[in-house]
C-alpha positions as a Markdown table, in Angstrom:
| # | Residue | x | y | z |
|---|---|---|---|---|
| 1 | Unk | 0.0 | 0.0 | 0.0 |
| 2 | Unk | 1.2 | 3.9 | -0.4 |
| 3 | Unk | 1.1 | 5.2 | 3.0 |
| 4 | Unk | -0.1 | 9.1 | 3.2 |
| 5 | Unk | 3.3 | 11.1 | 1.9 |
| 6 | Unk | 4.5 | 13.2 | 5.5 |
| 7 | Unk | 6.1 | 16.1 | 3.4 |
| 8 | Unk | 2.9 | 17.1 | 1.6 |
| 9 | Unk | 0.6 | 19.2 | 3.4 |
| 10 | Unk | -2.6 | 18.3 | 4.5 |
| 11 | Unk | -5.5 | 18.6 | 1.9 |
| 12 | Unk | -8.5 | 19.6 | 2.4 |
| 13 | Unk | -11.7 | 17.0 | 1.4 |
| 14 | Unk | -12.5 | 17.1 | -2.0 |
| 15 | Unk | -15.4 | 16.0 | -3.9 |
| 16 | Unk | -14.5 | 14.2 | -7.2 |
| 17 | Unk | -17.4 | 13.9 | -9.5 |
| 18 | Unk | -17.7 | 11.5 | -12.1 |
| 19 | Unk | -17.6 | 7.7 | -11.2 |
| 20 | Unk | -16.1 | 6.3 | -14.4 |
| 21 | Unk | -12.8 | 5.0 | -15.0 |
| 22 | Unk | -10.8 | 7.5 | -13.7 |
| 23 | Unk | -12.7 | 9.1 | -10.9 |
| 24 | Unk | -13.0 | 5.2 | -9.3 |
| 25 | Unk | -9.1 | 4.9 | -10.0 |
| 26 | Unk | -8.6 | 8.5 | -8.4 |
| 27 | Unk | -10.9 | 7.7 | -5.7 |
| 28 | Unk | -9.2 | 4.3 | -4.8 |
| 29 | Unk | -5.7 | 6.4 | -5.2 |
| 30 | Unk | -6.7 | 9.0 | -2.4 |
| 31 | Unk | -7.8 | 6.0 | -0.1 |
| 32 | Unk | -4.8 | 4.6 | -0.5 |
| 33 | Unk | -3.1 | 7.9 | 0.8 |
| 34 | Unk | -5.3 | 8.1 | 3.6 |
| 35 | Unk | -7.4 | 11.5 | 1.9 |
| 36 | Unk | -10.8 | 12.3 | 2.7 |
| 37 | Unk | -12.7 | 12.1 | -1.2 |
| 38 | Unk | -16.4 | 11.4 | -2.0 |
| 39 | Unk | -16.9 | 10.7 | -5.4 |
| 40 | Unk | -20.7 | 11.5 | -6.4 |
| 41 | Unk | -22.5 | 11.0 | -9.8 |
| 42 | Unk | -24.0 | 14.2 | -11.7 |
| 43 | Unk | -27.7 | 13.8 | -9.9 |
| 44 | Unk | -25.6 | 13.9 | -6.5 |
| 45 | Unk | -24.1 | 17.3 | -6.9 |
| 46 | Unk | -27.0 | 19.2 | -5.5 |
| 47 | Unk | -26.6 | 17.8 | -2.0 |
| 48 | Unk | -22.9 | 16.1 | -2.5 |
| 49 | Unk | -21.4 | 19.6 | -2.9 |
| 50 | Unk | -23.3 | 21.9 | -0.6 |
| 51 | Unk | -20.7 | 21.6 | 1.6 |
| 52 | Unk | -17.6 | 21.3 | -0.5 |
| 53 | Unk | -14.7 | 23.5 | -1.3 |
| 54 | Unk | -12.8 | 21.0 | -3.6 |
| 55 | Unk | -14.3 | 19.6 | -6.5 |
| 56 | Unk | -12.1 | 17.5 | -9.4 |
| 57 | Unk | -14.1 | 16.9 | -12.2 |
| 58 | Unk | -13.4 | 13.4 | -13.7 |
| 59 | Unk | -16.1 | 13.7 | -16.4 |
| 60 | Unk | -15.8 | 13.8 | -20.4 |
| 61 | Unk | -14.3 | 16.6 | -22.2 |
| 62 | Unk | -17.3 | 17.8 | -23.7 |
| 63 | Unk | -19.5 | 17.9 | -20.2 |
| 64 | Unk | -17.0 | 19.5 | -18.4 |
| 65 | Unk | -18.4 | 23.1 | -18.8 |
| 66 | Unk | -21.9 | 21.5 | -18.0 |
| 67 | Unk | -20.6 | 20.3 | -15.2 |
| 68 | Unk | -18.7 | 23.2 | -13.5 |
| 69 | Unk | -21.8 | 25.0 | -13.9 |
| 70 | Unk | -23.6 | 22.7 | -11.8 |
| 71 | Unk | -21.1 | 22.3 | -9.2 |
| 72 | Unk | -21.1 | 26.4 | -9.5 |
| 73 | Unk | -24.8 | 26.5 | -8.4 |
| 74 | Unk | -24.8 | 23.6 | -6.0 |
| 75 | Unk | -21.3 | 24.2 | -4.1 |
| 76 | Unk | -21.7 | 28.3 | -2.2 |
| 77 | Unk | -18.8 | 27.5 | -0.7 |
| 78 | Unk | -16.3 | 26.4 | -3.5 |
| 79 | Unk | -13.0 | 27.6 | -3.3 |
| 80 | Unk | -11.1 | 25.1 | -6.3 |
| 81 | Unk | -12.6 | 23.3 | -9.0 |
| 82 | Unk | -10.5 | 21.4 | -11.5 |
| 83 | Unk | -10.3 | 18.6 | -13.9 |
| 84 | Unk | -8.9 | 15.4 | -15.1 |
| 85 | Unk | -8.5 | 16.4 | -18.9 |
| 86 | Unk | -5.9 | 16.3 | -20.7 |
| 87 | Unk | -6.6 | 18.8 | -23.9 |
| 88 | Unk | -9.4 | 20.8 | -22.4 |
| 89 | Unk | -8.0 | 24.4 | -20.9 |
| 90 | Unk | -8.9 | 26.1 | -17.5 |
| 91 | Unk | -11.8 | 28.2 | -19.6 |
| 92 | Unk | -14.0 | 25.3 | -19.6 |
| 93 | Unk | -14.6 | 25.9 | -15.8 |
| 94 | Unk | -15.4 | 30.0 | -16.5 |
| 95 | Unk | -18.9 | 29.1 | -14.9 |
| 96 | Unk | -17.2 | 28.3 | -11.4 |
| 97 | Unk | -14.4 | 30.4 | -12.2 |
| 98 | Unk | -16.5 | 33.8 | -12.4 |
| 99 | Unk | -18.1 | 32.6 | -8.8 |
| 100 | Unk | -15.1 | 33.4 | -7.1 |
| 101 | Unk | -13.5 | 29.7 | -7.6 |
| 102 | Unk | -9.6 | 29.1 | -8.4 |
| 103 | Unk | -9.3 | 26.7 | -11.5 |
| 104 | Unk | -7.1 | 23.9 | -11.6 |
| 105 | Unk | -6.4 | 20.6 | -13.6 |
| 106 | Unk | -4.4 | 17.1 | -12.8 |
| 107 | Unk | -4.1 | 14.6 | -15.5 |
| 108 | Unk | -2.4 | 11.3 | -14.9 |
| 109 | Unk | -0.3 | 10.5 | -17.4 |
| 110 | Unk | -1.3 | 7.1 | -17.5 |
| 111 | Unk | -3.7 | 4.6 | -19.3 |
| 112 | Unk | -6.3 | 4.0 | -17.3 |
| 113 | Unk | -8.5 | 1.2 | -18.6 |
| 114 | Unk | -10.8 | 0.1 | -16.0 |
| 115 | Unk | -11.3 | 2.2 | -12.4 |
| 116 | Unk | -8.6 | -0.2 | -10.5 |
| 117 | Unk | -5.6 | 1.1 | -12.2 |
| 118 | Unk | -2.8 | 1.9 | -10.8 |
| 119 | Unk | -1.9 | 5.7 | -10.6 |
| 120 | Unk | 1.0 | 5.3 | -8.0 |
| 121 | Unk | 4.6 | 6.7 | -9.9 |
| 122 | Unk | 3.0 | 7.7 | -13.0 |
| 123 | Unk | 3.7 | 11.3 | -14.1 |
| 124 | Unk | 0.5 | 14.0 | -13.8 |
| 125 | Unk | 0.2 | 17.3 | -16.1 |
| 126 | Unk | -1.0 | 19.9 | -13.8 |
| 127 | Unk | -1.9 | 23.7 | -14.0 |
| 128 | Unk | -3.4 | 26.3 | -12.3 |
| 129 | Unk | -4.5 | 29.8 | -13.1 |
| 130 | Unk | -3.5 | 31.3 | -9.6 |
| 131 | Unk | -0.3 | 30.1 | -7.2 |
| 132 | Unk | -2.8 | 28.5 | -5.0 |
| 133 | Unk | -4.8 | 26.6 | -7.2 |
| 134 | Unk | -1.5 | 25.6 | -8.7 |
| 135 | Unk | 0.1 | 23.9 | -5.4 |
| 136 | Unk | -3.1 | 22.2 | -4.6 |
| 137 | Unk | -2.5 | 20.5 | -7.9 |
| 138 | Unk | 1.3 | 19.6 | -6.9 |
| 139 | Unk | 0.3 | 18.5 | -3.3 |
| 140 | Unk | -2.7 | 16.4 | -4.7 |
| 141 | Unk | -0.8 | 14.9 | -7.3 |
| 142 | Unk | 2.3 | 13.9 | -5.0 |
| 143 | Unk | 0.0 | 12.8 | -1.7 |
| 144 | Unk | -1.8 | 10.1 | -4.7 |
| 145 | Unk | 2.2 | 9.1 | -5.3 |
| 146 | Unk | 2.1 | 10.6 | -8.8 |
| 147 | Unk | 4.9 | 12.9 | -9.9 |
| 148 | Unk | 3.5 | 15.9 | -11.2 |
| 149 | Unk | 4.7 | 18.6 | -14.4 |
| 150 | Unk | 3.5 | 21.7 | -15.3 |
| 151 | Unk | 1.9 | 21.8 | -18.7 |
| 152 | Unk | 2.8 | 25.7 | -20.1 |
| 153 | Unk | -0.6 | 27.7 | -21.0 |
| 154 | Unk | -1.9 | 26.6 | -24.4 |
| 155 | Unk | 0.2 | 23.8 | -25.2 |
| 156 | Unk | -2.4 | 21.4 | -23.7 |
| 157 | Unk | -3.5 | 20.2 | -26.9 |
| 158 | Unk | -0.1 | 19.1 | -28.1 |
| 159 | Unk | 0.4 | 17.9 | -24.5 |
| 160 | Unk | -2.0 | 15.4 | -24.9 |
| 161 | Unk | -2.2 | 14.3 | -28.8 |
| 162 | Unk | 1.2 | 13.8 | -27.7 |
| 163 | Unk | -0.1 | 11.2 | -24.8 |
| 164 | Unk | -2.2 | 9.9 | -27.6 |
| 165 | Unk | 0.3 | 9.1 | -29.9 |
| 166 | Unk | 2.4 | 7.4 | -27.1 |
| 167 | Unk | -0.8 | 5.0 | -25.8 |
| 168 | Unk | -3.8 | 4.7 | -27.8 |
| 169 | Unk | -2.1 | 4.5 | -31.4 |
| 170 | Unk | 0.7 | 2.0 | -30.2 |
| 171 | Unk | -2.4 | 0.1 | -29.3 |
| 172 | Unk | -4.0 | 0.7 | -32.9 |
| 173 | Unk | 0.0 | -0.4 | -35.0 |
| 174 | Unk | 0.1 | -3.5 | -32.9 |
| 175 | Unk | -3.6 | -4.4 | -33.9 |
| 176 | Unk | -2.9 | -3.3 | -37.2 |
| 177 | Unk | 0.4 | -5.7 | -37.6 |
| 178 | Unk | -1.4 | -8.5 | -35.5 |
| 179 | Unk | -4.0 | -8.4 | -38.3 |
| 180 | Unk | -0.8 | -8.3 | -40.9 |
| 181 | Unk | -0.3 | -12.2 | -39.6 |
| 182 | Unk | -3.1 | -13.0 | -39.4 |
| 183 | Unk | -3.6 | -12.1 | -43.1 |
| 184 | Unk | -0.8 | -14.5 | -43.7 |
| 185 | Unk | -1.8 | -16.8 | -42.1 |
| 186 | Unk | -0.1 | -17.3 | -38.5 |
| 187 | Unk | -2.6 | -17.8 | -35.7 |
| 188 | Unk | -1.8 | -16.1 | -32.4 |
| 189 | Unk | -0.5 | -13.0 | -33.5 |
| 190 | Unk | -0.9 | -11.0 | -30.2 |
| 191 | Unk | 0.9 | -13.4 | -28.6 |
| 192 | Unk | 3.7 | -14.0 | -30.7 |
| 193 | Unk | 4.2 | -10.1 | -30.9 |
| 194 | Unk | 3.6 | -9.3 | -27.8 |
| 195 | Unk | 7.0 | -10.1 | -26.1 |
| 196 | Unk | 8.4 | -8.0 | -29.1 |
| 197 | Unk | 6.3 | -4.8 | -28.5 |
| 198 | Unk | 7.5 | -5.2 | -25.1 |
| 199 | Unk | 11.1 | -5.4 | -25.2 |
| 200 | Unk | 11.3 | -2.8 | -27.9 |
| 201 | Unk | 9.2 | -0.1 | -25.7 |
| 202 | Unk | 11.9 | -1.2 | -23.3 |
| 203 | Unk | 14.6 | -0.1 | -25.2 |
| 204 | Unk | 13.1 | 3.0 | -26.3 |
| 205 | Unk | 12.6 | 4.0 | -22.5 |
| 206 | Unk | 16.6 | 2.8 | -22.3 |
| 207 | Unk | 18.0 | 4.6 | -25.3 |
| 208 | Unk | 15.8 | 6.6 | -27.0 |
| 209 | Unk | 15.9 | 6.5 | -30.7 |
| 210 | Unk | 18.8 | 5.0 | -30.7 |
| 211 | Unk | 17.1 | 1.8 | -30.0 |
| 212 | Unk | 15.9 | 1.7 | -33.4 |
| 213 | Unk | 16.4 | -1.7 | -35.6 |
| 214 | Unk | 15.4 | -3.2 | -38.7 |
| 215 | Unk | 16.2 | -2.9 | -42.5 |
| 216 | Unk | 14.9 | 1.0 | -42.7 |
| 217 | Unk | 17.9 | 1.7 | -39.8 |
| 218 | Unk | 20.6 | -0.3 | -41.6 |
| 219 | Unk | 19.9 | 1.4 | -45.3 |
| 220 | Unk | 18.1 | -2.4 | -46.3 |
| 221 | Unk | 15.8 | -0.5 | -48.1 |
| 222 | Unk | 15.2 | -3.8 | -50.8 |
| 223 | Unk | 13.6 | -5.1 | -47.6 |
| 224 | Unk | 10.9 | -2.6 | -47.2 |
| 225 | Unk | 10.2 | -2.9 | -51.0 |
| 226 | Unk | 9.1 | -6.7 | -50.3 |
| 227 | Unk | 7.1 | -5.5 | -47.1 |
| 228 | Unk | 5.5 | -3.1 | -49.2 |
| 229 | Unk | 4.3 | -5.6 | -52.3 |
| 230 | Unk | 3.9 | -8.3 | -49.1 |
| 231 | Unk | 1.2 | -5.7 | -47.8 |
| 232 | Unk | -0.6 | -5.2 | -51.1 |
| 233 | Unk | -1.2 | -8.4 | -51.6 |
| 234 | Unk | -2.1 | -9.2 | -48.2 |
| 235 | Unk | -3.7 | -6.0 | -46.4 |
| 236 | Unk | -3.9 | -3.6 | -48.7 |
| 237 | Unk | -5.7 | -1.0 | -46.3 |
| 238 | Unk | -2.4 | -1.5 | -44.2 |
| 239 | Unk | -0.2 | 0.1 | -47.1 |
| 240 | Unk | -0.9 | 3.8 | -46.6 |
| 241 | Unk | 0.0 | 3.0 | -42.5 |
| 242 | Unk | 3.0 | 1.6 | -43.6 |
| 243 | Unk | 3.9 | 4.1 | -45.7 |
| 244 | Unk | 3.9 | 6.5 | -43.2 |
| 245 | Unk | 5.6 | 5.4 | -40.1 |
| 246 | Unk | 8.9 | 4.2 | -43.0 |
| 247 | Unk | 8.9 | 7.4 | -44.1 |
| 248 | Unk | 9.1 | 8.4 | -39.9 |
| 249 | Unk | 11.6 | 5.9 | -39.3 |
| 250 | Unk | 13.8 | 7.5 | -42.3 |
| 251 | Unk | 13.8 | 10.8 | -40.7 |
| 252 | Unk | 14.8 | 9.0 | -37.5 |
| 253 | Unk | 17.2 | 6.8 | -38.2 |
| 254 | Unk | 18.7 | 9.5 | -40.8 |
| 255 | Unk | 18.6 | 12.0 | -37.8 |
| 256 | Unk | 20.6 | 9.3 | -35.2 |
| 257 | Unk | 23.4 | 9.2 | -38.3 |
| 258 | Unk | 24.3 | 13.0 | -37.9 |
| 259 | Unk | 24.4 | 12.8 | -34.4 |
């Protein structure tokens, strides 16, 4: 278990609303650390948040704005209200903002695919649009065992296609070359490719680009012709992908050379 951080000062309660994936796995997080958090559903707010003065949102991107006016109406007494979105700005919270509430945000940097993951040493973007708002982002964040950042204003929507890249389209290439064998013919493709992705996301946390292999790093560029007319006659909706991410690796590999 994480035991409750003793260099972090003490936080006040806070209300997390939205008890999806991430509000369950920021809730179980904060029990953890020994914090006091409800989490509430959006029909809850009106008596969940009478009392509160620190509300997370942990709802989509698109009802976030919905939602801070709610908590704005229900909560007299708010003091912070923030969120867990990654690309959204602080302006999405105007409607508790322009009641006298500080904004703020945390987003673990994390893939979170069912409310039991696990948060504990994974990085969190934060921001805040006054000092205050902005530590009780860094305390939150490190009393939950996350190391926090700053994300600078307006680069949250890099920030986070960035995140996208990283997580949900690695998920998307490995489908796509799992259905590559499976065009070919070799049963168990996630399986067989799987200790592959694994090791080679390893590497790249270990060196960087300069864990890159394969006939597009050594100049084997014969090779990629025969992946390419492989591909076409195989999965031809693959080809454009593939196209793509060699013309990527070129720059890549070509960048490692003048290093």
């Amino acid at each position: 278990m994480h035991p409750p951080r003793a260099d972090t000062p003490a936080l006040a309660p806070i209300t997390l609303v939205g008890p999806g994936r991430v509000g369950t796995a920021l809730t179980g997080a904060a029990t953890i650390a020994g914090l006091e958090v409800t989490l509430v559903g959006r029909a809850d707010l009106a008596v969940a948040c009478a009392d509160a003065e620190v509300v997370l949102l942990c709802v989509p991107d698109a009802e976030i704005a919905a939602a801070a006016a709610a908590v704005a109406k229900a909560a007299p007494g708010l003091r912070m209200i923030g969120h867990t979105s990654g690309a959204t700005e602080l302006v999405a919270l105007a409607a508790a903002t322009s009641a006298g509430a500080e904004a703020f945000s945390l987003h673990p940097l994390q893939t979170i695919p069912a409310g039991d993951a696990q948060l504990v040493g994974a990085p969190a973007a934060i921001e805040g649009a006054s000092p205050a708002a902005l530590t009780l982002a860094h305390d939150l964040a490190e009393a939950l065992g996350m190391k926090p950042f700053e994300i600078p204003a307006g680069s949250r929507a890099a920030y986070h296609a960035a995140a996208s890249m990283a997580s949900n389209f690695l998920i998307a290439l490995e489908s796509s070359a799992a259905a590559l064998l499976d065009a070919a013919g070799i049963d168990d493709a996630r399986e067989l490719l799987a200790p592959l992705v694994l090791r080679s996301a390893a590497n790249w946390a270990e060196a960087g680009d300069a864990a890159l292999t394969g006939p597009i790093a050594r100049g084997d560029e014969a090779t990629v012709a025969r992946h390419l007319e492989a591909i076409a006659a195989t999965a031809p909706e693959l080809e454009d992908l593939y196209r793509a991410l060699a013309e990527r690796t070129r720059e890549i590999a070509s960048e490692g050379a003048r290093a």
